[in-house]
N, C-alpha and C positions, 0 to 999 in steps of 0.2 A: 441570494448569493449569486455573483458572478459564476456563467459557467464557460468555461476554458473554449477555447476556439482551437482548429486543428492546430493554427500555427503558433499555438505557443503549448501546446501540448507536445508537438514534434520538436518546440526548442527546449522543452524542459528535460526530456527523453534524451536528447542529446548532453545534456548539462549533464544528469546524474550518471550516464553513464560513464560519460567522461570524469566525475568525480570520484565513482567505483571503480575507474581502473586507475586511477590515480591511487588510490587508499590501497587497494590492493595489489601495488606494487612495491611495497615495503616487505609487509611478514614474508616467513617462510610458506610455501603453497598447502603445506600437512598442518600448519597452523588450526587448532579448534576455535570459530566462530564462536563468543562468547551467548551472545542472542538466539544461535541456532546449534545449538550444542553439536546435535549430530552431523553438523557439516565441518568438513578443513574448507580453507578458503577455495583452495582449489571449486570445490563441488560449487561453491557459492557462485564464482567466477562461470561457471559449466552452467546454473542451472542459468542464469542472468543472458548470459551469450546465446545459450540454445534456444529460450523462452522467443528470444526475437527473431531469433531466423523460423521458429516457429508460427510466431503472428506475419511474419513476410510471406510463407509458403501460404496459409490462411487468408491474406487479404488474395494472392493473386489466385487463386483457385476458387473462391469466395465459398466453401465451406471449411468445416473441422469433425475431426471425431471428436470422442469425448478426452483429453490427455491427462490420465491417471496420475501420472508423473512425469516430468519431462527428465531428460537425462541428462549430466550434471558432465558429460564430457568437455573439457579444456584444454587447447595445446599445451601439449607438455614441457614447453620452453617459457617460464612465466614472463620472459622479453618480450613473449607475444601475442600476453594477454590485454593489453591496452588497445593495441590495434585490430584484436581481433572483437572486442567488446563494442568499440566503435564501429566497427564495420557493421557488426550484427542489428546495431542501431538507427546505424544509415541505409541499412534495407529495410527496415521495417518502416521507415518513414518514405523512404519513394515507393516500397512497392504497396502501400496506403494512400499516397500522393496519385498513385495510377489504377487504383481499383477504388474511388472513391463509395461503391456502394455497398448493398448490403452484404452480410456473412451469414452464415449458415451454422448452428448449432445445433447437436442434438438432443439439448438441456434448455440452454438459455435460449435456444430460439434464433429468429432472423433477428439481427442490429446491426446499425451503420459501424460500418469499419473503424470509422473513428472512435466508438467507444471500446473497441479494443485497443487501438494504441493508447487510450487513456488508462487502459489496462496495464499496460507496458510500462508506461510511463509510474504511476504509482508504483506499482512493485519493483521498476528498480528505486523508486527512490528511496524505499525501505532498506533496499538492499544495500544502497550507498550509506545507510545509517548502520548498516550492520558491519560492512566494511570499513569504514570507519571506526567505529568501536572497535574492532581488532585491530586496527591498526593504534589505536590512541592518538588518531588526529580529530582536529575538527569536525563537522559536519555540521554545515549552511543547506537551507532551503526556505525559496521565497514564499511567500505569507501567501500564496495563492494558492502555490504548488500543495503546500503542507495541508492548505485548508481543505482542497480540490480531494486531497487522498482520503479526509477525513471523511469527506460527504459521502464518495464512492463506499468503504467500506461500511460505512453505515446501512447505504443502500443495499448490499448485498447481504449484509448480518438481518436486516431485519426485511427480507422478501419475503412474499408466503410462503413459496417452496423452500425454504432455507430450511429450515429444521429436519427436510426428506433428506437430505444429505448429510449434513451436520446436527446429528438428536440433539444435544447439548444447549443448540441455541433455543431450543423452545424452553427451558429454564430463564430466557428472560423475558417470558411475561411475569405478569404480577397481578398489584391489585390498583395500580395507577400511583405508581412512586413514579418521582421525578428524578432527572439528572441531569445537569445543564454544564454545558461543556463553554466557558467565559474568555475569548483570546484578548489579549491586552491591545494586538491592534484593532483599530477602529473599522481598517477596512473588511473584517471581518465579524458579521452577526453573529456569530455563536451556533452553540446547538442547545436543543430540551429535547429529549428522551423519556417519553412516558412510558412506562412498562403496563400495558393493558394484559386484561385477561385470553384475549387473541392473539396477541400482537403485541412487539413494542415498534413506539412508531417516533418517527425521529422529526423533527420540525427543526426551521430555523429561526433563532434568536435567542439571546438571551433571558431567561426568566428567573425569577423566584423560582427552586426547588429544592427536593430532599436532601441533593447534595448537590455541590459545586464544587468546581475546578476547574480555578482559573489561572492564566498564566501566559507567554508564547505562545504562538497558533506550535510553532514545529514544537517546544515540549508537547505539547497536548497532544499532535500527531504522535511523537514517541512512546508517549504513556500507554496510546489507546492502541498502537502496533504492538504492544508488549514487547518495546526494546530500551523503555526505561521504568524502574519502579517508578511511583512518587514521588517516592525520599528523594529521587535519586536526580530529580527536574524541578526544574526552575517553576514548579508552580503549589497554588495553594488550596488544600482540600478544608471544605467549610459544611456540616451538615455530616448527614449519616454516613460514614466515609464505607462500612457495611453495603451500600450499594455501589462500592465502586469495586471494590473488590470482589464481587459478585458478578460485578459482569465483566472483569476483566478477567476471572477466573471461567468464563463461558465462550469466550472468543479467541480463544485460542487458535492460529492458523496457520 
């Protein structure tokens, strides 16, 4: 699979955010996020905004501590959440654009700046889907973008060190069940999910296995964000549907 280049990582980043403050400029700010129960849109608005001036202060310092929580603060004029949503966006991409190298973690380690703004870029577009769904509008996202968020979370659910942080995910090893994740467009291979006795270990294409689910690359992304059930997208589970609800029921985030 295609992997994303900065600049269409920093247009995507721009896109969603723009689409999240679009979406969340309808409801009321104390509104409850359906997706995220315990947030009002407000906080959603707070965490999305602060997240990037966060990776901004980050690229241009080129380290981080560890950030527990980020804090969900948002001007309290919701007139001023669009353009403050954008702004936070459009720092995080110059001051990335000007510290092209590496960053400093003290988990993950040294990595290129850019894959934190791939960072960014994913979560808000999640976010845009959550926003969205409170608001009851649509929510569009291109087959690359969708597939790009897929891979990344994949990548982080099944690292070795995942499970020191998150127990839970060491529930998805197994004893070599499969899971293949089938998107209807072409430009997108797929995924297969073996759940090994180590490890589950994620590969690209499609294949025969225990279960499938196929459909939209962005249903699939929703499904596996846990911001749609099944029933609830455009797509079709074929095979032991037991492992899907199994590991949807382990990655929770």
């Amino acid at each position: 699979m295609d992997v994303l280049d900065i600049t269409r990582i920093a247009e995507g980043l721009r896109e969603h955010t723009a689409g999240l403050a679009d979406a969340a400029s309808g409801p009321a700010p104390d509104t409850t996020v359906p997706t995220c129960p315990e947030w009002t849109l407000r906080d959603l608005v707070g965490h999305v905004g602060q997240a990037h001036r966060w990776a901004a202060d980050m690229f241009r310092t080129g380290g981080t501590t560890v950030a527990v929580e980020l804090p969900r603060d948002a001007p309290a004029d919701q007139a001023e959440w669009a353009a403050w949503l954008r702004a936070g966006a459009a720092e995080a991409v110059a001051a990335q654009a000007a510290n092209a190298g590496p960053v400093a973690h003290p988990v993950m380690g040294e990595a290129p700046s850019a894959m934190w703004l791939r960072r960014m870029l994913n979560d808000t577009s999640v976010h845009h889907a959550d926003a969205a769904i409170t608001a009851g509008v649509p929510f569009a996202i291109a087959a690359d973008l969708a597939a790009d968020e897929i891979t990344e979370t994949f990548a982080h659910l099944t690292a070795p060190a995942a499970a020191q942080f998150k127990p839970e995910l060491a529930e998805l090893r197994g004893a070599g069940e499969t899971l293949c994740l089938r998107a209807d467009e072409p430009s997108v291979p797929g995924w297969l999910i073996t759940r090994g006795p180590d490890a589950a270990i994620v590969e690209y294409g499609a294949r025969d296995a225990d279960m499938t689910i196929a459909g939209p690359v962005r249903d699939l992304m929703l499904v596996f964000a846990r911001r749609l059930a099944p029933e609830d997208a455009a797509v079709k589970v074929t095979g032991d549907r037991a492992l899907l609800d199994h590991w949807l029921a382990h990655t929770a985030v």
